[in-house]
C-alpha positions in Angstrom: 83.2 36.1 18.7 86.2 35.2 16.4 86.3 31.6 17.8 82.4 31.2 17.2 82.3 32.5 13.6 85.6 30.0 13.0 82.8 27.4 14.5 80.2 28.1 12.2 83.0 28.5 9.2 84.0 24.6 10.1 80.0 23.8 10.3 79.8 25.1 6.2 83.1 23.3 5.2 81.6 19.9 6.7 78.6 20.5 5.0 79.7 21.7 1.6 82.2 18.7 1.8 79.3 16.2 2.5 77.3 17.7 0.2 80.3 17.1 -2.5 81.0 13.4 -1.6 77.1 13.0 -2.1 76.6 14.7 -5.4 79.4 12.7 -6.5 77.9 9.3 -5.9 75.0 10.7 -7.4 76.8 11.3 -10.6 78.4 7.8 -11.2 75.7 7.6 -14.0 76.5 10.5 -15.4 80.4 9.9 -15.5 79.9 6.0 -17.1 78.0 8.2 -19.8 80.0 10.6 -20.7 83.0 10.5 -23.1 86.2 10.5 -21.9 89.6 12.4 -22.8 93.4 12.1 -21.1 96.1 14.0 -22.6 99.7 14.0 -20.7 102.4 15.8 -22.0 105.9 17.2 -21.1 107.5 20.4 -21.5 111.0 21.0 -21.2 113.0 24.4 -21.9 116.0 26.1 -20.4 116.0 29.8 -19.9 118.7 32.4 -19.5 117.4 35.2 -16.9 119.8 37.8 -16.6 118.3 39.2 -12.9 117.2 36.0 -11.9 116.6 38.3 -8.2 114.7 41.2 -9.8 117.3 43.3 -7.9 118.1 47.0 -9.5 120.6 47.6 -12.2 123.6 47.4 -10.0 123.0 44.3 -8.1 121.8 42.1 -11.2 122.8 38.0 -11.1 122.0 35.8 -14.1 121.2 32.1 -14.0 120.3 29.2 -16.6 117.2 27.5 -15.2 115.9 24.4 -16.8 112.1 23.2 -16.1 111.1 19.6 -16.7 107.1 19.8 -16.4 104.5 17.4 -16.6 101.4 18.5 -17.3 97.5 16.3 -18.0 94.6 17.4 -19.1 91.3 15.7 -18.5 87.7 16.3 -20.5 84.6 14.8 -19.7 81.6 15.7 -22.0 78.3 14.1 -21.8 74.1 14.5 -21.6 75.1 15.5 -18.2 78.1 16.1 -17.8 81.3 18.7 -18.5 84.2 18.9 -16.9 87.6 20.3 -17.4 90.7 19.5 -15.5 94.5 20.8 -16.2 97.5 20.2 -13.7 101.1 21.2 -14.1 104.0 20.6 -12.3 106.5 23.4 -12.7 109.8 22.4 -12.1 112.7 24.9 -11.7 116.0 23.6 -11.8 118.9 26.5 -11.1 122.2 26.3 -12.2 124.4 28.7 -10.4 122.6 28.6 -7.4 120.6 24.8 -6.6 119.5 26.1 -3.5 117.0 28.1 -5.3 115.2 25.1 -7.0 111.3 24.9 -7.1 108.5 22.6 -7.5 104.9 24.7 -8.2 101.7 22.6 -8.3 99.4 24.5 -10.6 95.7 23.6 -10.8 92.4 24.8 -13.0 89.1 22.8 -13.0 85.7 23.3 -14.1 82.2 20.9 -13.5 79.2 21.7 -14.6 76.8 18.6 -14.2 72.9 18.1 -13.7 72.6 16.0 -11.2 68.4 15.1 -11.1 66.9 15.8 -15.2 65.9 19.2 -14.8 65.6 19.7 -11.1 69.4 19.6 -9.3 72.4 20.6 -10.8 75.5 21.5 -9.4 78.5 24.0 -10.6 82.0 23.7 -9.4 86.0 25.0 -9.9 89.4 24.7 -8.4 92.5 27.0 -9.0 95.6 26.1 -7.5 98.2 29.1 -8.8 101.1 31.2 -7.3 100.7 35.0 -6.9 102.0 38.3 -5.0 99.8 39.4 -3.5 101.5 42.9 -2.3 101.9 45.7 -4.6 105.3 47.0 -2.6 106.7 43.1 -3.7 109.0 42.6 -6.7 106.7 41.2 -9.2 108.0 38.6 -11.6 106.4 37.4 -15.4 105.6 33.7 -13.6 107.6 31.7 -11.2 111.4 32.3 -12.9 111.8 35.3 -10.8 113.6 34.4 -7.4 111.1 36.7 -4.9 110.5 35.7 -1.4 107.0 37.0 -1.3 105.8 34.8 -3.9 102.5 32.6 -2.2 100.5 29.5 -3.5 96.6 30.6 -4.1 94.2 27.5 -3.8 90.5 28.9 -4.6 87.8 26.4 -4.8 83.9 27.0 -5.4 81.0 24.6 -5.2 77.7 25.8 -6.2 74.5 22.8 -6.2 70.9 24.9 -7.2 67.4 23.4 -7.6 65.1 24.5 -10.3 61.3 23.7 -10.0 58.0 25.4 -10.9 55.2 26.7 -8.6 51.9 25.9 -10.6 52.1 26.7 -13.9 53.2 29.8 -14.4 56.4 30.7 -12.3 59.8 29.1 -12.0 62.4 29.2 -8.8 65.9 28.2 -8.6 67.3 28.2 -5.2 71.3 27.9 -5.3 74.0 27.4 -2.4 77.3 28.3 -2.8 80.2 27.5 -0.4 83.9 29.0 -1.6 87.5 29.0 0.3 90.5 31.2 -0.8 93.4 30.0 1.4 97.3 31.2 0.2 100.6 29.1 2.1 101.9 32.7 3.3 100.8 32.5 6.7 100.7 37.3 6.7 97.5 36.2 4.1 94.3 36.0 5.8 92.4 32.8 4.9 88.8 32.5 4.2 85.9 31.0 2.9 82.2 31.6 2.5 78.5 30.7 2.0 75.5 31.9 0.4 71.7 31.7 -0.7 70.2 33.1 -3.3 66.6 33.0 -4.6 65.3 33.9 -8.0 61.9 33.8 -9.3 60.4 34.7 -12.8 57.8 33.7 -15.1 58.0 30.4 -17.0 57.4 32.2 -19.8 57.0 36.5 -20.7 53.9 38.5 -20.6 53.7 39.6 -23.7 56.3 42.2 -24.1 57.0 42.5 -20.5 59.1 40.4 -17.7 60.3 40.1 -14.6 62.7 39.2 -11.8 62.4 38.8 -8.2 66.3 38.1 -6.4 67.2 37.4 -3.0 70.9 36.8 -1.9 72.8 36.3 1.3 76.5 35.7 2.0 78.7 35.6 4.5 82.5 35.7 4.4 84.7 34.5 7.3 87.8 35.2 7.6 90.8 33.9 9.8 92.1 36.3 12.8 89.7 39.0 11.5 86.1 40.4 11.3 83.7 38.7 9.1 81.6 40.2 6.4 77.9 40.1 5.3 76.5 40.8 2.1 72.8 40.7 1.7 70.2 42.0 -0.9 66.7 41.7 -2.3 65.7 43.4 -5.7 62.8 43.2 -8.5 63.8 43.8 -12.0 61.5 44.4 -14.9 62.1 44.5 -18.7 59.8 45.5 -21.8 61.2 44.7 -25.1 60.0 47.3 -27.4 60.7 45.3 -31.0 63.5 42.8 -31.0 66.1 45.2 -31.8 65.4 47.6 -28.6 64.6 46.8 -25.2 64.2 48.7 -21.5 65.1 47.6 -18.2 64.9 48.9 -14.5 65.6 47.2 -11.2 64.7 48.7 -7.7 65.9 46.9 -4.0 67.6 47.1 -1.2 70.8 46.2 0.0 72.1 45.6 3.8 76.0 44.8 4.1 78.4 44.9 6.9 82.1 45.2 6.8 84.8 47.7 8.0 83.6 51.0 6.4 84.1 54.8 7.0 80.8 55.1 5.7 77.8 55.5 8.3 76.3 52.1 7.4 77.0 50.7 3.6 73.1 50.0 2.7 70.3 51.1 1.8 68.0 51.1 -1.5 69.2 51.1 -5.2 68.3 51.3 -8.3 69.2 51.2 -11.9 67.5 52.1 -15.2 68.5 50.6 -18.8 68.3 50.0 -22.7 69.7 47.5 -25.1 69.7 48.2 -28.7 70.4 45.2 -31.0 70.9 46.3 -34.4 72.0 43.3 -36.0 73.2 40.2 -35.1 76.6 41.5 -34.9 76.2 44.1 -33.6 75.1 45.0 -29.3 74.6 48.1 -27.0 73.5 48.0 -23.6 73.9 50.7 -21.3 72.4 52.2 -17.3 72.2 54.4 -15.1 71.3 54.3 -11.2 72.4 54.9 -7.6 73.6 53.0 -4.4 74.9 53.8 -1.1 78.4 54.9 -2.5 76.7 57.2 -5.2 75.7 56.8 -9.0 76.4 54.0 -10.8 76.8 53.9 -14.3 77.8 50.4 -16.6 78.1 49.9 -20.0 78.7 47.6 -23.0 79.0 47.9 -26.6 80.6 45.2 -29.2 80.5 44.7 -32.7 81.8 41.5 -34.9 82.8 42.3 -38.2 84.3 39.6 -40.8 87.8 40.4 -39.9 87.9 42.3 -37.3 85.7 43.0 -33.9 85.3 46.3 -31.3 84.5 46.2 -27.7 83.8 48.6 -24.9 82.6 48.6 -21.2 82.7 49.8 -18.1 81.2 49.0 -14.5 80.8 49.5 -11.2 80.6 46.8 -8.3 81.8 46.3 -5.2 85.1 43.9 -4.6 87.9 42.7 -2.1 91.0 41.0 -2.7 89.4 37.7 -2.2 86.9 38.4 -5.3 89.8 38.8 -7.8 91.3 36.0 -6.6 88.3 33.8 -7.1 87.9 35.7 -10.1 91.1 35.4 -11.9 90.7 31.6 -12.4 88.2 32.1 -14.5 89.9 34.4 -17.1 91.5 33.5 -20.0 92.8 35.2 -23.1 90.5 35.5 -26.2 91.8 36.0 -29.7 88.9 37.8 -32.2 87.6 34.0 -33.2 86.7 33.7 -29.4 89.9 30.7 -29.1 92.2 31.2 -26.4 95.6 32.6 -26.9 98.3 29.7 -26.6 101.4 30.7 -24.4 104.5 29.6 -26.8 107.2 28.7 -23.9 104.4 26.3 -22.1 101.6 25.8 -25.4 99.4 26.0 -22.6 96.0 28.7 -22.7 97.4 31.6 -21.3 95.4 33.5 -18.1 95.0 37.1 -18.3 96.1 38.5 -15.3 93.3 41.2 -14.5 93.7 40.6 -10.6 96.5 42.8 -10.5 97.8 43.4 -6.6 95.8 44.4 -4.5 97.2 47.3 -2.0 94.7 46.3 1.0 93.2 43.8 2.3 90.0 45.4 2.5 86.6 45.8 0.7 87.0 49.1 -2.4 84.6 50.1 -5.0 85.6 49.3 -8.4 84.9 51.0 -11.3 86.5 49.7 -14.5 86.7 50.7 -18.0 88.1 48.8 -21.2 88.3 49.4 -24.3 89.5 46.1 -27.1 90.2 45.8 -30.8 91.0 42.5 -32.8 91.5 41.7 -36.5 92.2 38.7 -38.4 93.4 38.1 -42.0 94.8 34.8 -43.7 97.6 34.6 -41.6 97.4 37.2 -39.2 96.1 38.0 -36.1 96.1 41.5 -34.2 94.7 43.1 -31.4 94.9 45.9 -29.2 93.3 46.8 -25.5 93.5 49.3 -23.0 92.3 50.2 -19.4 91.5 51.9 -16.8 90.3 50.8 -13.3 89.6 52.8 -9.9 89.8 51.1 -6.6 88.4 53.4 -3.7 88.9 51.4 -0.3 86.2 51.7 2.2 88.1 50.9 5.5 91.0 53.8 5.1 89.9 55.8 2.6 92.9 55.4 0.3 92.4 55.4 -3.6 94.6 53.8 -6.1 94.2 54.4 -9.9 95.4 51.7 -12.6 96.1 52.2 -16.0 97.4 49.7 -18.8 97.5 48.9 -22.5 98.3 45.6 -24.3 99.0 45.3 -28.2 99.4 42.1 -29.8 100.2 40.5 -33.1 100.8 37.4 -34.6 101.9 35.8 -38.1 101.4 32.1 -39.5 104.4 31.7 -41.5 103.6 28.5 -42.2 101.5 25.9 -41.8 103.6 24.6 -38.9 105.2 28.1 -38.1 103.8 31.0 -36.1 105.8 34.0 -34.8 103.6 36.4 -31.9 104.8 39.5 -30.6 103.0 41.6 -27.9 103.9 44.8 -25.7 101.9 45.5 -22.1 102.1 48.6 -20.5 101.1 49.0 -16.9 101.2 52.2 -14.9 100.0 52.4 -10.8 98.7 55.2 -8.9 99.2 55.0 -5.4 98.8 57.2 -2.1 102.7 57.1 -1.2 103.9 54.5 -4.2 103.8 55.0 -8.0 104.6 51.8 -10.3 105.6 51.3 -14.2 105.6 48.5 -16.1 106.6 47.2 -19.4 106.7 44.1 -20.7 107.4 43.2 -24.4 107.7 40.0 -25.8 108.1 37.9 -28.8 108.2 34.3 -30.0 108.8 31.5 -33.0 106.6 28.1 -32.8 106.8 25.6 -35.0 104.8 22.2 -34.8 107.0 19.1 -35.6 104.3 16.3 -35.9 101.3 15.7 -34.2 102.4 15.3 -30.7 105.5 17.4 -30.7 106.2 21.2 -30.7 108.8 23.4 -30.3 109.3 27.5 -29.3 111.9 30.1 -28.7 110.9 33.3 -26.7 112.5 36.6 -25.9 110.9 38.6 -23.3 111.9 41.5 -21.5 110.8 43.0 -18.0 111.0 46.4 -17.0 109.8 48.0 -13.6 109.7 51.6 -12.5 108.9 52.6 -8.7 109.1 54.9 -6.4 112.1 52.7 -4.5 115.4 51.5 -5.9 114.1 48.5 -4.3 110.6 48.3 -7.4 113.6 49.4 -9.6 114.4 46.5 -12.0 114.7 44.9 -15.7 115.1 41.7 -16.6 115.9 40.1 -19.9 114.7 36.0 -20.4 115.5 34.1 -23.5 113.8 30.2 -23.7 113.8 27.2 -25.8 111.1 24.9 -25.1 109.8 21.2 -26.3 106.9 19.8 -25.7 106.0 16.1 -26.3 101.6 15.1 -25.6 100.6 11.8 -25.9 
């Protein structure tokens, strides 16, 4: 069974791969017309880690590394086309210990491009990144940390979906997806997937009413173990009362199949909802429904002030370990403008690492809840966030609990001088392990002409576990230049 699923898996690989090389010939028109941006650069900084092993307090060894890192980023904006490509070569360069130097390729990539006026268009990302991917691991801020479980994650995701109308009054779009996660730790299972997924609506709304009609089907195969299914069919309506309030309900069924203690995850669902706009600032949507694992419940609230903004949600979906991983690629950190938050050892956009661990390879409910303030004056920038997120595993049952805070805040001294602080707190609930961690932080930039920029950073690492062995701190201090062209 195994050997004909890894058949059928090589079947959608040569097909989304054709598929690629043929959308791409079909968008030499589209590339000539677009305008064009390459930006190189080099970092270089040298760090003093004082447990360059993560090891507990009585087994500590320091090291000075020094990273040499090339880095380009390429844009492409056009009629018909965006993309987005950033690659870094980290370089780690020990010098204590030379057996312990590094070279990590690190990837992000984004297309979006219509490929027929109105008709075909095709979506697409890469992430090439290094992770643990164990909980029970010794978890480092980045790739400094000497760890032996540390493993390269190359997601990848390539999505072409028609559009067209049926007579005059409806519109479909019909969408294919094909994703792979594959990691070089041969104990991680590789896999990859593809789905359908059909939508229908009216062109445009009946009056005050509207609706949806979905269909999706995916299948996930997986190397050396069973493959999953996920399939679903729903109809939503919506009737906008005024254009400050609006209702909502969905009602459809749901077949999936993968390893459960449940007697058969599927059946029907549904979900009932409002949104309430007050102002253009201002947004509240909230429901309420039911599916096979019991009620669901989502919401989400945020308001934009002048200065300063609020934000609140929480939701309920089902996930795995590959979702986050395909999911984390596409996170970044937001300041209260909406600009990503610039890392100052690497000047680079800095990823917000919400995939945290994930204690089993195995499909859980997730229910997550987070709450965010921001504020900006003249010169400053602060923010504060915390959360809380429930994994329930369906294949053994287990339940782990996550809790975690971040505060931030940041100062333009000058007009070439910034100094940033921030302090993350992280606590893990497990069946047989319990994890703490801190991590506090702070930093001086300074810009030293157009294409050259400067940065010293103190950070400091603390972990509490269960085990002297997830027992550690560590204490980093780096100076950093960076030169773009």
């Amino acid at each position: 069974m195994l050997t004909h699923h890894r058949c059928v898996r090589r079947h959608y690989q040569q097909a989304a791969f054709c598929a690629v090389a043929i959308m791409v010939m079909l968008l030499s028109s589209s590339v000539h017309a677009a305008q064009w941006s390459v930006a190189p650069s080099l970092t270089v900084s040298e760090t003093y880690i004082d447990n360059v092993r993560l090891s507990s307090n009585s087994d500590k060894q320091s090291d000075l590394v020094t990273q040499i890192n090339p880095s380009v980023a390429l844009t492409g904006n056009g009629k018909n086309l965006t993309l987005s490509l950033r690659y870094n070569l980290q370089n780690l360069v020990y010098l204590d210990e030379p057996s312990r130097n590094n070279s990590y390729h690190q990837l992000r990539s984004s297309l979006n491009a219509t490929l027929l006026p109105q008709r075909l268009f095709i979506d697409a990302s890469t992430s090439l990144s290094q992770q643990v991917l164990s909980p029970d691991d010794k978890v480092s801020i980045g790739n400094l940390g000497v760890v032996s479980n540390r493993s390269d994650v190359l997601s990848t995701r390539v999505s072409p979906y028609l559009r067209s109308r049926l007579g005059e009054n409806l519109q479909t779009e019909i969408r294919y997806s094909y994703d792979n996660v594959s990691y070089s730790d041969s104990s991680a299972l590789n896999s990859s997937s593809g789905g359908l997924s059909v939508n229908l609506r009216p062109n445009r709304a009946l009056g005050s009413w509207s609706w949806q009609l979905n269909w999706q089907q995916r299948e996930i195969y997986y190397d050396d173990r069973a493959d999953e299914r996920r399939e679903s069919a729903s109809l939503r309506v919506s009737y906008q009362v005024s254009a400050r309030i609006g209702f909502n309900g969905v009602a459809g069924i749901e077949n999936n199949k993968y390893s459960s203690q449940r007697a058969s995850p599927r059946g029907e669902y549904w979900n009932l909802g409002a949104n309430w706009r007050p102002s253009s600032r201002t947004n509240l949507s909230a429901t309420a429904g039911e599916r096979f694992f019991g009620r669901t419940w989502s919401l989400n609230f945020a308001h934009q002030a002048r200065r300063h903004n609020w934000g609140l949600s929480y939701a309920e979906s089902i996930s795995s370990r590959r979702a986050l991983q395909s999911e984390i690629r596409e996170l970044l950190l937001i300041d209260p403008d909406g600009n990503p938050v610039i890392d100052p050892d690497t000047l680079e956009p800095r990823l917000f690492s919400v995939a945290f661990p994930v204690s089993f390879n195995q499909v859980f409910i997730r229910k997550t809840a987070t709450a965010n303030w921001g504020m900006r004056t003249k010169k400053t920038t602060s923010g504060i966030s915390v959360f809380t997120e429930q994994r329930s595993f369906e294949g053994n049952g287990v339940v782990d609990e996550i809790f975690g805070s971040t505060l931030r805040w940041s100062w333009q001294v000058s007009r070439k001088n910034q100094f940033s602080t921030s302090m993350t707190w992280r606590k893990t609930l497990r069946e047989d392990n319990d994890d703490i961690f801190r991590v506090a932080s702070a930093s001086l930039s300074q810009r030293i002409n157009k294409s050259a920029s400067a940065s010293i950073s103190l950070r400091r690492l603390q972990r509490v576990g269960d085990s002297i062995n997830n027992t550690y701190t560590s204490n980093t201090i780096t100076a950093s230049l960076r030169i773009s062209w």
